[in-house]
C-alpha positions in Angstrom: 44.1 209.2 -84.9 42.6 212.9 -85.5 43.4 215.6 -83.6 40.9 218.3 -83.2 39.6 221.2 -80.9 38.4 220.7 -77.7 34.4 220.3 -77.2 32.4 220.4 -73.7 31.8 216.9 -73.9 35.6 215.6 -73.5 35.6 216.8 -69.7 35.4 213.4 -68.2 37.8 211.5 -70.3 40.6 214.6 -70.2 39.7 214.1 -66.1 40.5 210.9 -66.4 43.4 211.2 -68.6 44.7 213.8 -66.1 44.7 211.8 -63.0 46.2 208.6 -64.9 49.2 210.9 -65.7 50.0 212.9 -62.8 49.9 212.2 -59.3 46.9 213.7 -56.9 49.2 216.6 -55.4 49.5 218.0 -59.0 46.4 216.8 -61.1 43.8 219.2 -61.6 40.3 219.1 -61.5 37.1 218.7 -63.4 36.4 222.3 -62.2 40.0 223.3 -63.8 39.1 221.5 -67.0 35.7 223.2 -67.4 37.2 226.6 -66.9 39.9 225.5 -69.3 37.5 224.2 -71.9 35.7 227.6 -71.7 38.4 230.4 -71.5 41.2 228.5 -73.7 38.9 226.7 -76.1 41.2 227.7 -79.2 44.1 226.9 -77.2 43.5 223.1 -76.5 43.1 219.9 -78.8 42.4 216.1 -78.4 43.6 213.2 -80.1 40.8 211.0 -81.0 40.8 207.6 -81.9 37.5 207.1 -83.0 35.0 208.3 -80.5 37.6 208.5 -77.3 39.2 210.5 -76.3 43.2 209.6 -76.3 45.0 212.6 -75.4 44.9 216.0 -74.9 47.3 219.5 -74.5 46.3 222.7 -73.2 48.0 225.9 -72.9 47.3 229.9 -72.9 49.1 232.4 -75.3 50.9 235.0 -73.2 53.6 237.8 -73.3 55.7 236.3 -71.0 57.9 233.3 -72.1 58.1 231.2 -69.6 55.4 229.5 -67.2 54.9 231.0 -64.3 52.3 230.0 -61.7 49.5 232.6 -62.2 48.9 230.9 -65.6 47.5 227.2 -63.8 44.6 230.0 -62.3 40.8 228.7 -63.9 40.7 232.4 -64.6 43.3 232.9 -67.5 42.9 233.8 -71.0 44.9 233.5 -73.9 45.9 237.1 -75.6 43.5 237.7 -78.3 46.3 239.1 -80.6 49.1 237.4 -82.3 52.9 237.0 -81.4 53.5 236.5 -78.0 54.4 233.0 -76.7 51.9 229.8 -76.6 52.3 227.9 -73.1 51.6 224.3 -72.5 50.1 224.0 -69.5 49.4 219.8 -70.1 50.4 217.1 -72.3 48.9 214.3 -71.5 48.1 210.8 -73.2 45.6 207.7 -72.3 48.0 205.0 -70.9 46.1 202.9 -73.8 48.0 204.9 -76.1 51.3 205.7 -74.8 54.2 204.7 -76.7 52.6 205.7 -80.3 54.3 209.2 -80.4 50.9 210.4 -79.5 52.5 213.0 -77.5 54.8 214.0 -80.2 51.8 214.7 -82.6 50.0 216.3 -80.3 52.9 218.7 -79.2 53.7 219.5 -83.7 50.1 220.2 -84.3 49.7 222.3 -81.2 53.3 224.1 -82.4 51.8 224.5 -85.8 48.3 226.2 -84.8 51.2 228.5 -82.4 53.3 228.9 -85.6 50.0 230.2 -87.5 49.5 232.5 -85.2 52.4 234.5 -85.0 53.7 233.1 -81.5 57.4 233.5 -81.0 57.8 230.1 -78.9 56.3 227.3 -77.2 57.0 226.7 -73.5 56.6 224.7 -71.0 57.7 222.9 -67.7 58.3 218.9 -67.0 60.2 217.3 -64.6 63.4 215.9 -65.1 62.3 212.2 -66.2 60.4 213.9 -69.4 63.4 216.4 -70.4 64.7 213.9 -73.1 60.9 213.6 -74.4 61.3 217.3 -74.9 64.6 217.7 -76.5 63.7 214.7 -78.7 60.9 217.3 -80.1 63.1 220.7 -80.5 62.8 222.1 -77.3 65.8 223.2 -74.9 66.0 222.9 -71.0 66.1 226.1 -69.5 66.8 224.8 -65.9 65.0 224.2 -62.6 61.8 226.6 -62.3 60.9 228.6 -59.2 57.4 226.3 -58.9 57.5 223.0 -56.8 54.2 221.6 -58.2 53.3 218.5 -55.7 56.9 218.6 -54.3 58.9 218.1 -56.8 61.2 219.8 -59.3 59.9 221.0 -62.5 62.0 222.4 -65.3 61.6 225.0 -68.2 61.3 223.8 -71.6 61.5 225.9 -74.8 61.2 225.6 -78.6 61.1 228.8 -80.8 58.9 228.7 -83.5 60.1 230.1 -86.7 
C-alpha cells in the first residue's frame, strides 16, 4: 500500500469510495470531489494498492480549530501559510480494504504532511460509532457539534500536533 497525492484521475473511485461509506443525505458529490481535487490538491492523499484506488482523506488548513460548516463549501482553500490547523474533511476506505488500519495510515501520514507544515492540530468531526477509532489514534472528543450532517449527531475530534 502507497500513499500519495491526489491526481484528476482518482475522481470516480474516491466517488465511489464516498458513497460506500456514508449514507446519501451526507455523501458528496463528483462535483464536490473535482472542486476538492482542484482547490485542496496539497491537502488530500490516496492509498493505493497497486493501480486502485483504496482510500482517501481530504481536508483544508484553516485558522479556526474546529470544523465548522462553511469549510464542506466546493469553494474553500487551504491557507497558503503555515501554522494554523489542518481539517479533515473525509476519511474514507474501500470496503475491500477495511480492517487493515488503512484508515490509521492514512490519518499518520496526513498528520505528518500537517506536522511539516507548521499546523498546530488536526481536527475533525465523526459520529459517535467512530469516536473510539479516533481516540485509538491520539485524538480527544470535544463533544456534540452544532452541524447535523444527514440528521444525525456528529462530534469534534482533535489531536495537537507537536
Amino acid at each position: 500500500m502507497q500513499i500519495t497525492p491526489v491526481t484528476p484521475s482518482d475522481l470516480a473511485a474516491i466517488v465511489a469510495i464516498e458513497r460506500a461509506g456514508f449514507s446519501a443525505a451526507v455523501a458528496e458529490d463528483e462535483a464536490q470531489y473535482a472542486a476538492r481535487i482542484h482547490r485542496l490538491k496539497d491537502d488530500f492523499l490516496v492509498a493505493r494498492a497497486g493501480d486502485r484506488v483504496a482510500g482517501f482523506i481530504v481536508g483544508p488548513a484553516t485558522t479556526a480549530p474546529r470544523i465548522a460548516d462553511w469549510m464542506y463549501a466546493p469553494g474553500t482553500e487551504s491557507i497558503a501559510a503555515g501554522g494554523g490547523h489542518q481539517m479533515v474533511l473525509t476519511l474514507a476506505v474501500d470496503p475491500a480494504f477495511r480492517g487493515r488500519g488503512l484508515g490509521s495510515r492514512l490519518l499518520a501520514a496526513f498528520e505528518e504532511q500537517a506536522r511539516q507544515r507548521g499546523r498546530r492540530s488536526v481536527a475533525l468531526t465523526c459520529l459517535a460509532e467512530r469516536i473510539p477509532f479516533y481516540e485509538k489514534n491520539g485524538y480527544f472528543n470535544q463533544g456534540p457539534a452544532a452541524l447535523l450532517l444527514g440528521g444525525e449527531r456528529w462530534y469534534h475530534q482533535v489531536k495537537a500536533l507537536n
